[in-house]
N, C-alpha and C positions, 0 to 999 in steps of 0.2 A: 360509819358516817364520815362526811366531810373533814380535816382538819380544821377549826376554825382559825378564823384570818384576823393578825392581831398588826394593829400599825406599829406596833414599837419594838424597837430591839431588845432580844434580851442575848445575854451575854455577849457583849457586842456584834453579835450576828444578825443582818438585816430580815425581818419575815417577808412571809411572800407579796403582799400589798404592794409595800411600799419596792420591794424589788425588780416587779414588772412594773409599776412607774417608769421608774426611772430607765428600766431595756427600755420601753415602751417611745420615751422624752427619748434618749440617746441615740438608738438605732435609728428615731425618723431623722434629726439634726442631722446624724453624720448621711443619712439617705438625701437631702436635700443638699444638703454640701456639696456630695459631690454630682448631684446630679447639676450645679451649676458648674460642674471644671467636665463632667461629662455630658451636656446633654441628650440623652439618647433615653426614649422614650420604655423602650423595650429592658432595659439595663433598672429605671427605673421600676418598673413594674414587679419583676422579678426580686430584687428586692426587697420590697414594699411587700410583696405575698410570703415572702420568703421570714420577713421580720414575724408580722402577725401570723403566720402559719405556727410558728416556734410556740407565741406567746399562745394560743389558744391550746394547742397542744399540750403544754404544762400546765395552763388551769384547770385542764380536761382531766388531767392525771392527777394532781390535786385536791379536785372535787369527790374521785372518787366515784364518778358516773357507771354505772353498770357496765359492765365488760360486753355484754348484750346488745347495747345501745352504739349509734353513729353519731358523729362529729359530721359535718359534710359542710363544703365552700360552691354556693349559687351563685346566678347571676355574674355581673361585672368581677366578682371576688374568685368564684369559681373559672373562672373564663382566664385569669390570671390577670386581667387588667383594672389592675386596684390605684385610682389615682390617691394622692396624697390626702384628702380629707371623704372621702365619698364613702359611706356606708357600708358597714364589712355584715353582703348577707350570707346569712349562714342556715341552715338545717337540721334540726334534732332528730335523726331517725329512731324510732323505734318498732322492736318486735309488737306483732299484736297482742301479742297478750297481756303486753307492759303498761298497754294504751291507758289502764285506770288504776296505774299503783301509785298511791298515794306517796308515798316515800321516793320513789322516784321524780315523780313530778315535783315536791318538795325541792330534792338536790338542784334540778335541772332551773328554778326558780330561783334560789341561791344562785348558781354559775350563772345566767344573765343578767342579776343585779350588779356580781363580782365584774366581769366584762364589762360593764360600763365604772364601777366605780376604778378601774384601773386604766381606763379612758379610750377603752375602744368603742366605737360608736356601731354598734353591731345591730341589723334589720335578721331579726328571727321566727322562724317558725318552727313549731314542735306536729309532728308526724307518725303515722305508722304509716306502711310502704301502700298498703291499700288504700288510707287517705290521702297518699302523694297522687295516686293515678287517678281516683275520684275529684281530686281539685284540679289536677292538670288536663283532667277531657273539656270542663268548663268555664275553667279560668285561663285565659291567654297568657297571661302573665306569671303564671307560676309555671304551666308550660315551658317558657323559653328562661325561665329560671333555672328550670329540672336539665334542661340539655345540656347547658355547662353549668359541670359538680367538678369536684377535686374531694378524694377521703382527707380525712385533716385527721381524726384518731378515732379510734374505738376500732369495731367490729368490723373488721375487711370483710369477711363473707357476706354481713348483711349488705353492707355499698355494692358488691359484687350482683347482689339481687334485684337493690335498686337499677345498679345499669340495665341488668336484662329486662327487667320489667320497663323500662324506660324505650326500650328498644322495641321489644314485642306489642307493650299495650300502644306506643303514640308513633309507630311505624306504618303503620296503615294507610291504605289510598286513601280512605274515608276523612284521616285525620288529616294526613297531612294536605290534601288538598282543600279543608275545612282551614285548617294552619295559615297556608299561600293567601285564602282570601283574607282572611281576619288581619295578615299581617298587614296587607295591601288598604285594606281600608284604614285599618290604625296607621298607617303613613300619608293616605290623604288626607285626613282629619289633621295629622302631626302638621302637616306643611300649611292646608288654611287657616292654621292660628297665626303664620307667619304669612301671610301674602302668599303665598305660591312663591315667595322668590325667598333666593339666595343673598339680594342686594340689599339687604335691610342697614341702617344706620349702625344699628346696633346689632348683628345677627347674633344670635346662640349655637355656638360652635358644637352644641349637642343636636339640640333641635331641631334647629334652622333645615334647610334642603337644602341638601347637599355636606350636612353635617356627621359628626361620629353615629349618630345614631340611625339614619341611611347606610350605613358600615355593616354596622350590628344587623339589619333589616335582611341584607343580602345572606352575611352567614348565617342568619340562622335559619334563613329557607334553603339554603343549599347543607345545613347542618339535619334537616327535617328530614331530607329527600334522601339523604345517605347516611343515616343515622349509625349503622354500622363504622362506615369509616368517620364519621363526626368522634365516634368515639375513642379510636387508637389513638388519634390527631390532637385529644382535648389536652394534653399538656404541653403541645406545644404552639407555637406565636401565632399569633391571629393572622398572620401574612401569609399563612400557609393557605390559607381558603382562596385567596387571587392566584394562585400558582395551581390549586388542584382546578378552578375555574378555566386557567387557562389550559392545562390538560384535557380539558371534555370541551375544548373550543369554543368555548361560550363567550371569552373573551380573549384576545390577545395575547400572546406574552409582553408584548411593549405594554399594552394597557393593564395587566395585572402591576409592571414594575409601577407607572404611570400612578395606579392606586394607592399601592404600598408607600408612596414617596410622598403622597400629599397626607394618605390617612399619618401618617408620623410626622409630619407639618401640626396638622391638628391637635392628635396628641399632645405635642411638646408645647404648643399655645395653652391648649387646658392645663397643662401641668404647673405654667409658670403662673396660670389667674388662679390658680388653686395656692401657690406659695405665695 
């Protein structure tokens, strides 16, 4: 079972609690520090994943989680673009057979309490790799969760399975041209809550059109359509997608640099209304 987690010192040596606190407080200040003597969007990122990547890791090892069991980074988190307060989603994988052991479920209940009470703001689901691809044919959004993963600890061969099965089950002409529409219509709906325009008083540098998440809209249909190479590609910078873009001449090489230069405009605007 778990060590259990005691707030107070005993023989002057700090417990684990109160220890990721304070990594948790320290690492972001000195992250924000210097991302005001550096601002650079991408700098920031990395280490902002880099911090919580550590701290999950050792509460993962802590807890005592099945050796069986997957750690996994979705979404925004997984994609490697984790701004400074935005929700760290995460994935519980497990084997099928694990899917109704009590004791297990227990610990894994314990480690998401812990995760919050050590103040990360963490969006979770708990899984076996057959419920991942039966919610990912239906739901849109756990879909384009599943395409960008990062392993964070446990069982590399299970993650390993998840990608192929990631690959094989939502590769398909069937899906992804089902994908292309649902995204397309989920970005008209996005822009009529905003006018159809960009020129709003107020835009939402997420939302708005022509915002980060029009960004996201494009890779993750050109992530859909080359799911193979989506996956070499996933650890590294999201500016990589305008460069393979302009590769298959879809767009420019001036208008990939064009992209890369405003989406990191944006970026570093979200980053400083977020500080």
């Amino acid at each position: 079972m778990p060590r259990p987690i005691i707030q107070n010192g005993v023989n002057g040596q700090e417990l684990p609690l109160i220890f990721w606190r304070q990594q948790l407080k320290a690492g972001f200040e000195s992250i924000k520090t210097d991302f005001y003597k550096h601002p650079s969007p991408r700098r920031l990122f990395k280490q902002h994943c880099q911090l919580v990547d550590g701290l999950l890791a050792s509460i993962w090892q802590h807890m005592q989680i099945d050796a069986d069991c997957c750690l996994i980074a979705v979404g925004g988190y997984g994609r490697g673009e984790l701004y400074p307060y935005s929700d760290i989603d995460l994935l519980i994988l497990l084997p099928e057979a694990r899917n109704d052991d009590t004791i297990l479920n227990q610990k894994i209940e314990s480690l998401v309490g812990l995760l919050w009470d050590v103040g990360l703001h963490v969006g979770n689901s708990v899984r076996t790799l057959n419920e991942c691809m039966i919610e990912a044919k239906k739901d849109l959004t756990v879909q384009t969760n599943l395409m960008e993963s990062r392993h964070l600890s446990g069982d590399m061969g299970l993650y390993q399975h998840f990608l192929d099965e990631i690959d094989s089950t939502l590769a398909t002409s069937t899906i992804i041209e089902k994908f292309y529409n649902s995204k397309l219509k989920e970005q008209n709906l996005r822009h009529a809550r905003f006018n159809d325009t960009a020129y709003n008083l107020e835009p939402n540098i997420k939302e708005s059109p022509g915002g980060l998440r029009d960004l996201h809209t494009i890779e993750w249909v050109y992530q859909s359509m080359h799911m193979l190479q989506a996956r070499l590609a996933r650890a590294k910078l999201v500016s990589n997608t305008w460069v393979a873009l302009a590769a298959l001449n879809i767009i420019t090489p001036a208008e990939a640099r064009k992209i890369q230069q405003h989406q990191l405009a944006i970026q570093t605007l979200r980053i400083r209304l977020h500080f």
